[in-house]
C-alpha positions as CSV (number, residue, x, y, z in Angstrom):
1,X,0.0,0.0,0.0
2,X,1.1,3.7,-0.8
3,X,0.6,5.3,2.5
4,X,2.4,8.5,1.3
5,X,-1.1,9.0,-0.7
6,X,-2.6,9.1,2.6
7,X,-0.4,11.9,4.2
8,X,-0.4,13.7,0.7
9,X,-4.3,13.6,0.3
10,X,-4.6,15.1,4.1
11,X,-5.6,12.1,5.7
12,X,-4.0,11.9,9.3
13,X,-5.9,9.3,11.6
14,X,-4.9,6.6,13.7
15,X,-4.6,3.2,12.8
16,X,-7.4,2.4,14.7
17,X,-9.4,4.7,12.2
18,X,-7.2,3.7,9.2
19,X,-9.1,0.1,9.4
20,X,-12.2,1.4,9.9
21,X,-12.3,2.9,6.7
22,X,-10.2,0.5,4.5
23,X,-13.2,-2.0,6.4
24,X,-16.0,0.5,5.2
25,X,-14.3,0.8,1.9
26,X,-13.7,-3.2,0.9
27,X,-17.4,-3.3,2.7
28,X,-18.7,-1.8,-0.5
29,X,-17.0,-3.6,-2.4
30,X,-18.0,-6.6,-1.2
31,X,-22.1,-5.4,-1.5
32,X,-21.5,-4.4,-5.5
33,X,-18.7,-7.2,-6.4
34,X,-18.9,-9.6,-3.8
35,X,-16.3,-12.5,-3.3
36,X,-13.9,-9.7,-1.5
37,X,-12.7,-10.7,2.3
38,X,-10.6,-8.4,4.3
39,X,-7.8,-10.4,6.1
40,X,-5.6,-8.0,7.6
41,X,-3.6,-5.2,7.6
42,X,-0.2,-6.0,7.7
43,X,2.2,-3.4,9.4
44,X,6.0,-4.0,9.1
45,X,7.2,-0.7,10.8
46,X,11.3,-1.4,11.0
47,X,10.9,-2.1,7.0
48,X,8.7,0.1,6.0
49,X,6.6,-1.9,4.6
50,X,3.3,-1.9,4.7
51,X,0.2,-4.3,2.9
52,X,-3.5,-4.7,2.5
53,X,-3.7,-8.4,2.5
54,X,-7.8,-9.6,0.9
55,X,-8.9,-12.5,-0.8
56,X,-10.3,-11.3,-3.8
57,X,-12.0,-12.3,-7.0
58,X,-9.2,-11.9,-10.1
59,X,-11.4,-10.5,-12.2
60,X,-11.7,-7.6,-9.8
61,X,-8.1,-7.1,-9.7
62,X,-7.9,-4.2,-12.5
63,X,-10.4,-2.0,-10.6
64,X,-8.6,-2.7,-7.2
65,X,-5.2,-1.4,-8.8
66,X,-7.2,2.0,-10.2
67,X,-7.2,3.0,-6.4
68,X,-4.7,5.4,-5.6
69,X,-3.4,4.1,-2.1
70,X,-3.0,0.8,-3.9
71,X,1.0,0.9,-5.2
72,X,0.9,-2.9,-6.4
73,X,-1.2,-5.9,-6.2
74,X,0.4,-9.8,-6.0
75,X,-0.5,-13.0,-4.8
76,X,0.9,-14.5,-1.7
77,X,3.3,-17.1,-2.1
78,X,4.2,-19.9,0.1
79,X,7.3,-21.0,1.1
80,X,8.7,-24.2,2.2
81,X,11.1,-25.7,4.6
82,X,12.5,-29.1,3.7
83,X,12.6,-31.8,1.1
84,X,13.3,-35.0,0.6
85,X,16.6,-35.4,-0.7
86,X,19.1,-37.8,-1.8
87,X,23.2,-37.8,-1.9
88,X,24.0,-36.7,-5.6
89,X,27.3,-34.6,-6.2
90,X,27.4,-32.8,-9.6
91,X,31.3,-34.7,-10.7
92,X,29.0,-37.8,-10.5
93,X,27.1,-40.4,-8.2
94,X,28.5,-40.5,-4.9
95,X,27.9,-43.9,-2.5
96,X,26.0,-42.9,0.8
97,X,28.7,-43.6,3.6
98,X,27.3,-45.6,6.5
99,X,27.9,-42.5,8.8
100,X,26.4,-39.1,9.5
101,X,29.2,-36.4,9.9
102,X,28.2,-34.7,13.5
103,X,27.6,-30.9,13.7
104,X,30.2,-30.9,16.2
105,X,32.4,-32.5,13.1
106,X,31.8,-30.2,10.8
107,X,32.9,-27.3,13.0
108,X,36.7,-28.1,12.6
109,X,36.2,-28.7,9.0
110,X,34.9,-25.1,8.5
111,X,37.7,-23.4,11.2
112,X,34.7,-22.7,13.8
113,X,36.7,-24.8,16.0
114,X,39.9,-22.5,16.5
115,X,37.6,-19.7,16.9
116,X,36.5,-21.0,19.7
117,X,39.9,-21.4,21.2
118,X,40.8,-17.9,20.2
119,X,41.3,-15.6,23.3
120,X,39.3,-12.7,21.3
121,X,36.8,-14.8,20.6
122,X,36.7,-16.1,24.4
123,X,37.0,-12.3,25.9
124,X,33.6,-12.1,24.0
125,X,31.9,-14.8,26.3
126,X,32.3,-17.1,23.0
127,X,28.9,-15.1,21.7
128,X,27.4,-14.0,24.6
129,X,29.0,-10.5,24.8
130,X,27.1,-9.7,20.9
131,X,24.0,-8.9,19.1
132,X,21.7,-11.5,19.4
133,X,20.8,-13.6,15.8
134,X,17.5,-14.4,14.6
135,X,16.1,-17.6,12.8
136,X,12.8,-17.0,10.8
137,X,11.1,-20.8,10.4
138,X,9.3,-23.4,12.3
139,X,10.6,-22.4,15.8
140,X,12.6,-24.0,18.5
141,X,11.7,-26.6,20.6
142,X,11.3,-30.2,21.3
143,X,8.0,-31.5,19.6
144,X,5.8,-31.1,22.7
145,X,7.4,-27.6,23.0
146,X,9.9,-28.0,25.7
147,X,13.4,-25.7,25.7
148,X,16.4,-27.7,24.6
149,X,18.7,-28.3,27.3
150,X,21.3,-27.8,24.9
151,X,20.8,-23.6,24.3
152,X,20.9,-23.1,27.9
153,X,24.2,-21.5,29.1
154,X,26.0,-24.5,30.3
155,X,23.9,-27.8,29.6
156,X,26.1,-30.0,31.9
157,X,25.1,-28.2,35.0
158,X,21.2,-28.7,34.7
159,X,21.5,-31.8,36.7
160,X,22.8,-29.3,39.7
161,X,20.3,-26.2,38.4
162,X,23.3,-24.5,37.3
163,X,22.5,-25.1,33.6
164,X,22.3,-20.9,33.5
165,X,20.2,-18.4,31.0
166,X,18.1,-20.2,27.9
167,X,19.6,-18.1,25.4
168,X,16.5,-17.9,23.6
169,X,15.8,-14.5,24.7
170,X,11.8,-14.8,22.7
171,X,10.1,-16.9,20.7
172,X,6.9,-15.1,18.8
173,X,4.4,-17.5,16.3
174,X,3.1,-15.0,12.8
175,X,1.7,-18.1,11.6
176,X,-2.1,-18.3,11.4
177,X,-3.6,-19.7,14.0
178,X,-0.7,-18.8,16.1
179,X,0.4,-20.8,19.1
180,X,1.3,-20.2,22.4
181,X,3.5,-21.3,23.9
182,X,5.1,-21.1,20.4
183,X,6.2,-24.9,19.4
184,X,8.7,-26.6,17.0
185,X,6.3,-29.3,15.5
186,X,8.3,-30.0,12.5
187,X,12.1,-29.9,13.7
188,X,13.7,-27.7,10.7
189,X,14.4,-24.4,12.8
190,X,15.4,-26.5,15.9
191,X,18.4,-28.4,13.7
192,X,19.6,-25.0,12.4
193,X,19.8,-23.4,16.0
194,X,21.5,-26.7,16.7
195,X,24.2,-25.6,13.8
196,X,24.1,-22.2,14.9
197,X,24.2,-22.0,18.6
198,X,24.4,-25.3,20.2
199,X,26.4,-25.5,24.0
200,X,26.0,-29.2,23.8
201,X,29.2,-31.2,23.5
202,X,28.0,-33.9,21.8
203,X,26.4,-31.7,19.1
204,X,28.2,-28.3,19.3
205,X,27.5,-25.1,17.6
206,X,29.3,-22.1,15.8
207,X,28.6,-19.7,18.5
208,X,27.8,-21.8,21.3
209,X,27.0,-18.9,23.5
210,X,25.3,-16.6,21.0
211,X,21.6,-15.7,22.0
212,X,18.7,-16.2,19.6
213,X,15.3,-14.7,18.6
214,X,13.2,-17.1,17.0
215,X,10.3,-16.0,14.8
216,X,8.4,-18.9,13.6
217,X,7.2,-17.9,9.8
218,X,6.2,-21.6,9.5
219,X,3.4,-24.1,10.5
220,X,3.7,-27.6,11.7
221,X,3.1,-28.7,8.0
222,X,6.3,-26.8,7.0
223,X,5.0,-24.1,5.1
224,X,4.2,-19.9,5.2
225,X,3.2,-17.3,3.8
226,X,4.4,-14.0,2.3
227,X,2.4,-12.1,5.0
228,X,3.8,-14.1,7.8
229,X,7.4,-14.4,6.9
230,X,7.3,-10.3,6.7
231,X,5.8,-9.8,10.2
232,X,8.5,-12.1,11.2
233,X,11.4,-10.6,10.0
234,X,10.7,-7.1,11.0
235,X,9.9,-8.3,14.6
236,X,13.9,-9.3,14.2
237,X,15.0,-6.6,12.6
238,X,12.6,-4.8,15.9
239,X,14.8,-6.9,18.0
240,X,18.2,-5.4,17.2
241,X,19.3,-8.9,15.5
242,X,22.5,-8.4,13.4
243,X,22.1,-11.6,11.8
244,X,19.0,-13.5,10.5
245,X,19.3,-16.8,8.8
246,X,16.3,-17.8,6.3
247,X,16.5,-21.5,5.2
248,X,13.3,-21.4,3.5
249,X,12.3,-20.6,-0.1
250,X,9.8,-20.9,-3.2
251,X,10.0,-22.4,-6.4
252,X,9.4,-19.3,-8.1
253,X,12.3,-17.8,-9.8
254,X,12.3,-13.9,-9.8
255,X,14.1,-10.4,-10.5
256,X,14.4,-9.4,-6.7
257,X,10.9,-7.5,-7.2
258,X,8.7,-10.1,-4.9
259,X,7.5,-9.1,-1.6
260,X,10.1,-11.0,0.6
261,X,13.2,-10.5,-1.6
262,X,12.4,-6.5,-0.6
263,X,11.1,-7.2,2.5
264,X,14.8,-9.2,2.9
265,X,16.9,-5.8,1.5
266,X,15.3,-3.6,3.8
267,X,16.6,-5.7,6.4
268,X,19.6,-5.7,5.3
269,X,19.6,-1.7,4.5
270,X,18.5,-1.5,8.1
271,X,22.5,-3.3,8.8
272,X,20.9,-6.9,9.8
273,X,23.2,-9.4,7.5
274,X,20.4,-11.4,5.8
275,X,21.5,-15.3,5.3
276,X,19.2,-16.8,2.6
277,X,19.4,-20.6,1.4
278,X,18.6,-21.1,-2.3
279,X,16.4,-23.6,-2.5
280,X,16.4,-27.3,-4.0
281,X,15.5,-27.3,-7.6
282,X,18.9,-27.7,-9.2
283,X,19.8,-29.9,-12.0
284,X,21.7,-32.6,-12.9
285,X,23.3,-31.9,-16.2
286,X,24.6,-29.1,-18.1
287,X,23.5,-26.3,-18.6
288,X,23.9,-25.8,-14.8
289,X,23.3,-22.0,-14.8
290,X,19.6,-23.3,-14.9
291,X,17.7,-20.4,-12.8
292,X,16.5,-22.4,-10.1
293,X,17.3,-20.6,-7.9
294,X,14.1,-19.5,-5.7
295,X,12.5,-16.6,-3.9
296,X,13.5,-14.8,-1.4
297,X,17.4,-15.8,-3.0
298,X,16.3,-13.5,-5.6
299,X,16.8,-10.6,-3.1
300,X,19.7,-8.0,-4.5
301,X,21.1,-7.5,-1.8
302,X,21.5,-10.5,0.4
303,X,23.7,-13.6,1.4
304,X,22.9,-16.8,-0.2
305,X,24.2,-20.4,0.4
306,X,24.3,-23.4,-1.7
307,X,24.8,-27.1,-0.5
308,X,27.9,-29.4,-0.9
309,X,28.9,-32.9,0.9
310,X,31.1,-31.0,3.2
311,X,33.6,-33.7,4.8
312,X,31.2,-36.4,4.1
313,X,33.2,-36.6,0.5
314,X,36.7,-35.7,-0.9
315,X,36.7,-34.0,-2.9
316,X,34.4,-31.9,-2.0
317,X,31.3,-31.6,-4.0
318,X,28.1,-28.9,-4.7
319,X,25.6,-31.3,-4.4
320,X,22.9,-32.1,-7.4
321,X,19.9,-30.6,-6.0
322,X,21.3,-27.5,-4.5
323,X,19.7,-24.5,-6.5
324,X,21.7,-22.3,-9.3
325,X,21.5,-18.7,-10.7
326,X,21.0,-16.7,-12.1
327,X,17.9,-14.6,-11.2
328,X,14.8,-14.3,-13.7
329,X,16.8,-10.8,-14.7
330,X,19.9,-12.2,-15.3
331,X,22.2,-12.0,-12.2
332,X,24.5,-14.4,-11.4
333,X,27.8,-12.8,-10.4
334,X,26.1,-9.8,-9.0
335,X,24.7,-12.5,-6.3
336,X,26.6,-13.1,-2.8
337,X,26.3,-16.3,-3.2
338,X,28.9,-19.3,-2.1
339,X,28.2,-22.5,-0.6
340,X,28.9,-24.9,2.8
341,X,27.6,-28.0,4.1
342,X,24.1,-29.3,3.6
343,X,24.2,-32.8,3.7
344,X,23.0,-35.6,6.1
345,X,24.3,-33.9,9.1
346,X,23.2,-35.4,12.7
347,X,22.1,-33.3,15.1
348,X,19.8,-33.7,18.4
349,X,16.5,-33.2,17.2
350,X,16.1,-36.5,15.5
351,X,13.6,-35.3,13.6
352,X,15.5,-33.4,11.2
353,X,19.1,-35.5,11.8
354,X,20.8,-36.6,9.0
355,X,18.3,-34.8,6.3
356,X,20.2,-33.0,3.4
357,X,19.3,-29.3,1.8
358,X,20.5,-26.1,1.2
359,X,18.2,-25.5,4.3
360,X,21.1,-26.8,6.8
361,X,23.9,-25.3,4.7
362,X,23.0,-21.3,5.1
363,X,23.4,-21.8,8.3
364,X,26.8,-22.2,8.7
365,X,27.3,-19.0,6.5
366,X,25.2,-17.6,9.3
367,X,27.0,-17.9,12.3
368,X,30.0,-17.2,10.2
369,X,28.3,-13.4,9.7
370,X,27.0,-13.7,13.3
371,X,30.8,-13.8,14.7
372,X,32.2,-11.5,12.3
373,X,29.5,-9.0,13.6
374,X,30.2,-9.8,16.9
375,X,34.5,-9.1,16.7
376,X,33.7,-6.3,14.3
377,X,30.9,-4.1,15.2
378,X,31.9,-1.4,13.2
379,X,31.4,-3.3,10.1
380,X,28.9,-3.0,7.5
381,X,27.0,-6.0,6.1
382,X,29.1,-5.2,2.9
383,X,32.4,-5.6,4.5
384,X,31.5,-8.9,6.6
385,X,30.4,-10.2,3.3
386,X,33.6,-9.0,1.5
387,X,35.2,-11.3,4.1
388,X,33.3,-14.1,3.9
389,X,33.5,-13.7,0.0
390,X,37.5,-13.2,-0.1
391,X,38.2,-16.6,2.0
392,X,35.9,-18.5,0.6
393,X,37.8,-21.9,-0.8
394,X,37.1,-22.4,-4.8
395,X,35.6,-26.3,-5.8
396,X,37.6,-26.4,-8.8
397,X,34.6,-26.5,-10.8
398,X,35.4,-23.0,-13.0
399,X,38.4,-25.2,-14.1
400,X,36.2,-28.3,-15.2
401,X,33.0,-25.7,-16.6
402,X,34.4,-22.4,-17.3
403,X,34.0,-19.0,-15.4
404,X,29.9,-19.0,-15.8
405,X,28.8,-23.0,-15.2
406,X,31.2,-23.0,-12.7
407,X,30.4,-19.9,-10.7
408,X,26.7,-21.4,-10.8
409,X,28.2,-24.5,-9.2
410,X,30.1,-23.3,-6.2
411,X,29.3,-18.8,-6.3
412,X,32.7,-18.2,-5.0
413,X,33.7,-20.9,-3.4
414,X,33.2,-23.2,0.5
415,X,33.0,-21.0,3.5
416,X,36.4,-20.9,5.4
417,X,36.0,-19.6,8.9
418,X,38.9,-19.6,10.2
419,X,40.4,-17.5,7.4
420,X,37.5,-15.1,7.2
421,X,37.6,-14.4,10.8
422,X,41.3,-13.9,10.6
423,X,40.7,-11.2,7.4
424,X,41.7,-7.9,7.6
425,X,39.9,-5.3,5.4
426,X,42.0,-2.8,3.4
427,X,42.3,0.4,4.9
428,X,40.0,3.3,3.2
429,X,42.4,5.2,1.4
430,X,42.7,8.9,2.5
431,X,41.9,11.6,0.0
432,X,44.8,13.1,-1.2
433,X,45.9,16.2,0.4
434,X,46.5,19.5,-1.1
435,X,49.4,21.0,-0.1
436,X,48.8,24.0,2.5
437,X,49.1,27.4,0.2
438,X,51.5,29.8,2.4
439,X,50.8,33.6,1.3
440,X,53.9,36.0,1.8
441,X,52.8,39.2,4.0
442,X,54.6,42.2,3.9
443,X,53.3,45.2,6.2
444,X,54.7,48.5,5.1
445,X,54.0,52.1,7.0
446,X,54.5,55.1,5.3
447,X,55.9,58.2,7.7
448,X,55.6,61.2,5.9
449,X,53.0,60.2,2.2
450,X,56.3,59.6,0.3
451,X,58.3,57.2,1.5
452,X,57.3,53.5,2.8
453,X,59.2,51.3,5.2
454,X,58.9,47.8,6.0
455,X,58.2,46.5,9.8
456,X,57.0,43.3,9.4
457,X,56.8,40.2,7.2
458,X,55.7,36.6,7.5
459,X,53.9,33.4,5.8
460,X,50.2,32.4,6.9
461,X,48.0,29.3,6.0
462,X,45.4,31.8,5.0
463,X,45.1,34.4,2.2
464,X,45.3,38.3,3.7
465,X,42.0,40.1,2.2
466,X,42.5,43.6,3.5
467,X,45.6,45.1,5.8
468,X,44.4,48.1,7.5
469,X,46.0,51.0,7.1
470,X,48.3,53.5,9.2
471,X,47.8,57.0,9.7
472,X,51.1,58.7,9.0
473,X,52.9,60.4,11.7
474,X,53.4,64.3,11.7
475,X,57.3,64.8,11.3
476,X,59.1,66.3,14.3
């Protein structure tokens, strides 16, 4: 909706008022079309962003967008959490070891695992001393909607009640109807805060004492909608989260115009680093620049994160199914795209343990951002990506492909941690200085209107605009 119509028509009312006549207004519609319901008014303040969501008749569409507070009309999409997937990297079928790697295994393979044993890491309470991250999906929580005993503070001591804070500071449920308390019934957003902020040894996380917001966008069948994932990222964004990780997606491939790819970039305008996976629809064969890539990875200006086997294979490989660019306009290398882990990896919630997509791979590029945010929090979005972007570890597919099919493949290469964490940006070049102009004074007093004489000279930074004159003193 174009509210700027409002304020430039004259029309100042509270919202209360505001609904009252949009209610009156789609009331007459309703009496002389009919099939029109009003569903809600949704009100994302931190984005600015702001929708009439209806259920409408198509046909009625063309008179709705005559209205002149009506910017742009769409259909809600809905997005999806997990698949089904198999173990297929793109160099060629790959046998399905017996084993799982653990989350806890994956972290040395990445570099997580010397960040932890890093004293500037450790001076900042190994997370705790940061902005708080925030997952958008189908909450966190055991399936009857208990805490994990793993995100409190120190999981060993619950036995003696000395298990500390649950670092999930809120949970809030935009999904319609919503539940409280809020509940995990699917297990998707519980494995990534497993991969994201885990203080269980057995299954340890990237930021193992990192607090979380948890918005859940997602029902117990999996799935949201626009409206819902919206309200939930601007309650994060509300939140002061520096990071928010979205492993969820549609099929639809767009040019960054949709609803949630700009509902994403005003996130990440508003300095929240925006981790998106991109989806599950990849091919097979050549050519693999085949646009699967789905919405909200369409965004312009946000991370996104392909799968590969991570340690499970050597060498490692982008795996089959992961999603490719470019975007229905065209981009591919304009994307901050690379890829990390996705596959089979075990975690504590059973549900989701050992199940493969790009889902369980953005995570990991997550907490990378979520640390680099926390040891730098001077830095812009940009320059945590242009870290994570400059350490990334090429595949070797732009050897076997070329530049395009192989940047589809791998972006710009594996996450590396370690290296990214240890990156120092370039320093922003000075302007070049003028050099300081020096202006020659020279003060001369005339005695008797004939003759002058100097008493004084000197150099000053600034130019002399007027010297005031000397009366001339009466000979004697």
């Amino acid at each position: 909706m174009n509210f700027d119509w409002f304020w430039k028509a004259g029309i100042y009312m509270s919202e209360s008022n505001l609904m009252d006549a949009l209610t009156v207004v789609l009331g007459f519609w309703e009496r002389r079309f009919g099939n029109i319901v009003f569903v809600e008014l949704l009100k994302a303040y931190s984005l600015n962003l702001y929708y009439l969501v209806v259920k409408i008749k198509a046909s009625l569409i063309p008179k709705l967008e005559q209205l002149d507070f009506v910017e742009a009309i769409s259909e809600q999409k809905t997005y999806r959490a997990i698949s089904e997937l198999s173990e297929e990297g793109i160099l060629g079928p790959q046998p399905i070891p017996p084993w799982r790697p653990l989350i806890h295994e994956t972290l040395p393979y990445l570099g997580f695992d010397k960040i932890h044993k890093d004293q500037k890491f450790i001076d900042k309470g190994l997370g705790a001393f940061g902005r708080p991250a925030g997952i958008a999906d189908t909450g966190v929580s055991t399936g009857t909607g208990e805490k994990w005993i793993w995100l409190y503070e120190n999981p060993e001591g619950l036995a003696a009640g000395k298990q500390g804070r649950y670092r999930v500071l809120e949970s809030k449920d935009f999904t319609y109807p919503p539940l409280s308390p809020v509940k995990d019934g699917v297990g998707h957003g519980s494995h990534i805060a497993n991969e994201m902020a885990s203080a269980g040894k057995k299954y340890l996380g990237a930021v193992p004492q990192g607090r979380l917001y948890v918005a859940k966008v997602l029902n117990d069948q999996g799935y949201g909608l626009t409206s819902w994932i919206i309200k939930g990222i601007d309650w994060l964004v509300e939140k002061n989260c520096c990071v928010i990780n979205l492993s969820l997606g549609a099929d639809e491939n767009t040019d960054g115009s949709d609803e949630l790819s700009i509902a994403c970039d005003r996130a990440w305008e508003k300095d929240v680093y925006v981790s998106i996976a991109t989806g599950n629809n990849g091919g097979k064969t050549t050519p693999y620049c085949d646009a699967t890539i789905g919405t909200p990875a369409c965004s312009k200006k946000c991370a996104v994160t392909g799968a590969t086997s991570g340690i499970k294979s050597q060498p490692e490989k982008t795996q089959s199914w992961s999603s490719h660019p470019p975007t229905k306009d065209g981009r591919k290398f304009e994307l901050k795209y690379v890829v990390a882990p996705g596959l089979r990896i075990e975690g504590y919630d059973k549900r989701m343990s050992g199940k493969s997509g790009t889902s369980f791979a953005a995570p990991w590029h997550s907490a990378l951002a979520w640390i680099l945010r926390i040891m730098h929090s001077e830095w812009t979005n940009e320059e945590v990506w242009l870290a994570i972007k400059n350490t990334a570890i090429p595949l070797g597919y732009k050897d076997a492909y070329g530049k395009d099919e192989g940047f589809c493949l791998e972006g710009y290469g594996r996450i590396d941690a370690w290296a990214a964490y240890n990156y120092q940006l370039e320093p922003t070049p000075l302007p070049p200085s003028t050099p300081e102009k020096k202006i020659l004074v020279i003060v001369e007093v005339c005695f008797d209107n004939i003759n002058w004489k100097e008493v004084w000279r000197g150099e000053g930074p600034e130019i002399v605009t007027r010297v005031t004159s000397l009366k001339p003193e009466e000979k004697k």
